[in-house]
matplotlib code that plots the C-alpha trace (Angstrom):
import matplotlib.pyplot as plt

x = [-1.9, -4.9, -4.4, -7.7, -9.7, -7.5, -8.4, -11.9, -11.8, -9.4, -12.1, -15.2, -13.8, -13.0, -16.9, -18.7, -20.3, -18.4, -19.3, -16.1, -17.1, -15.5, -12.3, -12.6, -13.1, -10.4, -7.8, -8.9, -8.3, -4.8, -3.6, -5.7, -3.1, -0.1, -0.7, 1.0, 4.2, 4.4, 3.9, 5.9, 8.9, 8.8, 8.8, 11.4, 13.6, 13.0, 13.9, 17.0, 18.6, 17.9, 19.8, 22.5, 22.6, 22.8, 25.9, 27.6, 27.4, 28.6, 31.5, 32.5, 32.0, 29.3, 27.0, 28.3, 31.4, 34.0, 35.8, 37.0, 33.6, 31.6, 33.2, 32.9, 29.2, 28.9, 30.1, 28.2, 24.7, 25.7, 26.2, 23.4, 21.1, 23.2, 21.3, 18.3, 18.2, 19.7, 16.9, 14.4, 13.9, 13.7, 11.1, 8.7, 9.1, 7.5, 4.6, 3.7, 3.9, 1.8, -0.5, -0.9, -1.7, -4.6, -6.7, -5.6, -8.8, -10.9, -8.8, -8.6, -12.1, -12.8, -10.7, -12.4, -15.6, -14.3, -12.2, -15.5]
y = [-11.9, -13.4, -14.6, -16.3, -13.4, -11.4, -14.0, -13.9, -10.4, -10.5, -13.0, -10.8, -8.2, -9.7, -11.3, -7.7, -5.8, -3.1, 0.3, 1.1, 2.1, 5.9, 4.1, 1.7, 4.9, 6.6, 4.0, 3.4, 7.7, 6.5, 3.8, 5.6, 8.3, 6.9, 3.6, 6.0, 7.2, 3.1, 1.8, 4.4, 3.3, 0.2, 0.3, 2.7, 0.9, -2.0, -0.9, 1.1, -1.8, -3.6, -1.0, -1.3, -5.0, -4.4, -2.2, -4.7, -6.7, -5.4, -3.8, -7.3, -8.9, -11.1, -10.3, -8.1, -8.3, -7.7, -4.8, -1.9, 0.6, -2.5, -2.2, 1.8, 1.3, -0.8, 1.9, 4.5, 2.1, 1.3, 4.7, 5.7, 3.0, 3.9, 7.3, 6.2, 3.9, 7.7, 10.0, 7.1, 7.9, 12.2, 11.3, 9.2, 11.6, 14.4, 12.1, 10.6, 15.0, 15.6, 12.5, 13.4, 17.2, 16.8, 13.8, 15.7, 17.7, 14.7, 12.4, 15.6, 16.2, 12.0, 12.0, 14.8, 13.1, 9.8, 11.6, 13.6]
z = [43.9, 42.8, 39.6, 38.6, 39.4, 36.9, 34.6, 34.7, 34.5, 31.4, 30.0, 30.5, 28.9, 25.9, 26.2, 26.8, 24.3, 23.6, 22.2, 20.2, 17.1, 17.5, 18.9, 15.8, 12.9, 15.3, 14.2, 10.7, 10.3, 12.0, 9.8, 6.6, 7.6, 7.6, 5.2, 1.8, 3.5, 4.3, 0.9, -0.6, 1.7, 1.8, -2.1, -2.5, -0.3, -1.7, -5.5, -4.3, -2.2, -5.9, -7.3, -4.8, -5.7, -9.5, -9.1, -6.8, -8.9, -11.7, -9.9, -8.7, -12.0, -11.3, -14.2, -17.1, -19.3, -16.8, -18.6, -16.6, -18.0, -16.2, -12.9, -13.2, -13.8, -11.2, -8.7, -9.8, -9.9, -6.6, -5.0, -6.5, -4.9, -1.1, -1.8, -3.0, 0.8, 2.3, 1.1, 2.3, 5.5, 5.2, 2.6, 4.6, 7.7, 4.9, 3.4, 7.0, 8.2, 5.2, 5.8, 9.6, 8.8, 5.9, 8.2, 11.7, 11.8, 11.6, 14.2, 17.0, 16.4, 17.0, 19.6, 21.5, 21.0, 22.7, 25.6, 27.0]

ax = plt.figure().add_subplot(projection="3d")
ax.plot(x, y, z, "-o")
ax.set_aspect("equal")
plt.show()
């Protein structure tokens, strides 16, 4: 296997003038697509694994008084941040379907366009 001549193939490629500018609007309508389920789980998880924190810690008597109403508090904070992290994913899988379906006119039509 020639190795160098893959190389310099490798290397004029990257050097080429390239008419990508379909392939380049293609993937910004891509990532424009799918960039609010993102934020929004990334967030979400973020603030319920927070939450999940809060209640451990107040059911293992880190922060707050200690008394017995603590610890209860603490459990219910908690289980209510494990379903906060358990309806994360269902909900990004409906923003990303409902991302996908309002910009999947313009990406099939792009698309078309570059595949012919």
């Amino acid at each position: 296997m020639n190795t160098d001549k893959i190389y310099a193939e490798q290397l004029a490629n990257e050097y080429a003038p390239k008419d990508t500018s379909k392939v380049v609007a293609l993937r910004k309508l891509d990532a424009k697509a799918k960039l609010p389920a993102t934020i929004f789980t990334y967030s979400f998880g973020i603030i319920a694994s927070l939450v999940t924190g809060i209640g451990m810690c107040l059911s293992m008597k880190v922060i707050g008084s200690g008394a017995t109403a603590m610890f209860v508090l603490g459990i219910i904070i908690g289980i209510v941040g494990l379903l906060g992290m358990d309806i994360n994913y269902p909900i990004y899988k409906k923003l990303l379907e409902k991302g996908k379906q309002k910009y999947a006119f313009e990406i099939m039509q792009l698309a078309k366009e570059i595949s012919e």
